[in-house]
C-alpha positions in Angstrom: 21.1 -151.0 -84.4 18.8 -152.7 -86.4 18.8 -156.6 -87.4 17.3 -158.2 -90.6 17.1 -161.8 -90.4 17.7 -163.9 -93.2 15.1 -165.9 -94.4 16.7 -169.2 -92.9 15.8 -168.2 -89.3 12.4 -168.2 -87.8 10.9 -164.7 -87.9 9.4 -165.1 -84.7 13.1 -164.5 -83.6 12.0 -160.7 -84.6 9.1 -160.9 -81.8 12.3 -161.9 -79.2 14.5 -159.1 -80.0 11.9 -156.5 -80.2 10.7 -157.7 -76.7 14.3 -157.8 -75.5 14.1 -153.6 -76.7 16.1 -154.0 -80.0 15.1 -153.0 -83.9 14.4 -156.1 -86.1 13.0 -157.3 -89.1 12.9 -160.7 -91.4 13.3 -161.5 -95.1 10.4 -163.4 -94.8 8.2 -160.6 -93.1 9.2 -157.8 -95.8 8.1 -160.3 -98.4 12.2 -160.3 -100.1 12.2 -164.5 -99.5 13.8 -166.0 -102.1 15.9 -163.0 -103.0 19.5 -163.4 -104.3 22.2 -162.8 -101.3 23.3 -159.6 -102.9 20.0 -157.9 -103.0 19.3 -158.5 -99.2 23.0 -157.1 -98.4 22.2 -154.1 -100.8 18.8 -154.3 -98.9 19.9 -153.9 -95.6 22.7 -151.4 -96.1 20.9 -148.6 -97.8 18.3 -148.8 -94.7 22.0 -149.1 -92.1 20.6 -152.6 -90.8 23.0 -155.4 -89.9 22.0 -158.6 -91.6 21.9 -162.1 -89.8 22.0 -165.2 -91.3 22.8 -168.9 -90.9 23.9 -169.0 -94.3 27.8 -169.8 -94.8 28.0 -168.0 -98.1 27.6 -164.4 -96.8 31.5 -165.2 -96.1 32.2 -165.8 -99.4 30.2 -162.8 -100.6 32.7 -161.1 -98.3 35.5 -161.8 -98.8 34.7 -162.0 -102.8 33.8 -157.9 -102.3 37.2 -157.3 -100.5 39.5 -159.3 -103.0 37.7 -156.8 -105.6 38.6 -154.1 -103.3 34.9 -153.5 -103.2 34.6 -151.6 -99.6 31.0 -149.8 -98.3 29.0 -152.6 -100.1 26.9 -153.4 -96.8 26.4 -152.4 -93.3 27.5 -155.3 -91.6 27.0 -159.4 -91.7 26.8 -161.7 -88.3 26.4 -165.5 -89.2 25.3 -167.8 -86.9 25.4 -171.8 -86.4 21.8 -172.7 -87.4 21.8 -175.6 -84.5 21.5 -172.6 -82.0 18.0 -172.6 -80.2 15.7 -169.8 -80.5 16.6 -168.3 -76.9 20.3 -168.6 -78.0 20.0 -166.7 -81.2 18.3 -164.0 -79.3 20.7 -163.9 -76.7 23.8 -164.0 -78.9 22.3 -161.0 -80.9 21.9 -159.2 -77.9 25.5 -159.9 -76.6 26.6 -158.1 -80.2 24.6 -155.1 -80.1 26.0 -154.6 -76.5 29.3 -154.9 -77.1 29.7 -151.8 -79.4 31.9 -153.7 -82.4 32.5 -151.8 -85.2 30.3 -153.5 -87.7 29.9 -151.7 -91.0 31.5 -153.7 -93.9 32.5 -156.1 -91.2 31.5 -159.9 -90.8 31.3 -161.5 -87.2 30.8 -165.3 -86.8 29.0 -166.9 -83.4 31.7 -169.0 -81.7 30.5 -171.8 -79.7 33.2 -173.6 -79.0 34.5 -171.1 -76.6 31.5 -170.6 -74.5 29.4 -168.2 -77.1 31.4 -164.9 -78.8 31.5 -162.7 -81.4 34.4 -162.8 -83.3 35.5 -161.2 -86.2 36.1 -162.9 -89.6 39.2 -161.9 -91.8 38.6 -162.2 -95.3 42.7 -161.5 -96.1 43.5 -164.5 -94.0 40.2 -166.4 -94.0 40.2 -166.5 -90.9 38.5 -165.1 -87.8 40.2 -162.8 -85.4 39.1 -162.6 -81.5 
C-alpha cells in the first residue's frame, strides 16, 4: 500500500512511514501543492495510492461522486483529525495498512473518541460504520 499525504500534513510524516517499512509520498514533495482536491484524488488513483488528508472536504468529494453514481473515481481516502501528533499519525496509518480494509473507492475516518480506529464513512447515510 502506498500513502500520499495531502499537503496539510508535514511531509516529514513520509520519513516516519518509510522508516516504519511502508510506501509514502507528499503533495508537497511531488511539487502538486496547491492542486484542486480532484486532481490529487485522480493523482493518486491512477498510480493505486491511498490518499491521507486532514482535510474534511475529501468527504464531501465522496459522497458527491457516489450520489452521481460515480464509482472507481479513486483508490481510497483516510482523513484524519489534524490535532493528532506526528507519532500518532504514523501510528494510526500503520494500524490501517495492517488491518487489510478494503479500501478502493472507500473513505475511512480516524476515530479518537474510542481509543484510535479506523472506521468506515457511509456516504448513503453520512455516517460512519464500525
Amino acid at each position: 500500500m502506498h500513502f500520499l499525504l495531502d499537503e496539510n500534513l508535514s511531509h516529514t510524516l513520509v520519513d516516519r512511514l518509510i522508516a516504519a517499512g511502508h510506501s509514502a509520498d507528499s503533495v508537497d514533495l511531488l511539487g502538486m501543492k496547491g492542486s484542486p482536491d480532484e486532481e490529487l484524488l485522480w493523482f493518486a488513483k491512477t498510480r493505486d495510492w491511498v490518499f491521507v488528508s486532514v482535510d474534511k472536504d475529501y468527504l464531501l468529494l465522496h459522497r458527491a461522486f457516489h450520489r452521481w453514481g460515480m464509482t472507481d473515481v479513486h483508490a481510497g481516502i483516510l482523513t484524519l483529525p489534524d490535532r493528532l501528533p506526528p507519532s500518532a499519525f504514523a501510528q494510526a496509518l500503520d494500524i490501517f495498512a495492517s488491518e487489510g480494509l478494503p479500501i478502493a473507492d472507500q473513505l475511512y475516518i480516524w476515530d479518537t473518541a474510542h481509543g484510535g480506529r479506523w472506521i468506515r464513512y457511509d456516504p448513503q447515510n453520512r455516517d460512519v460504520q464500525s
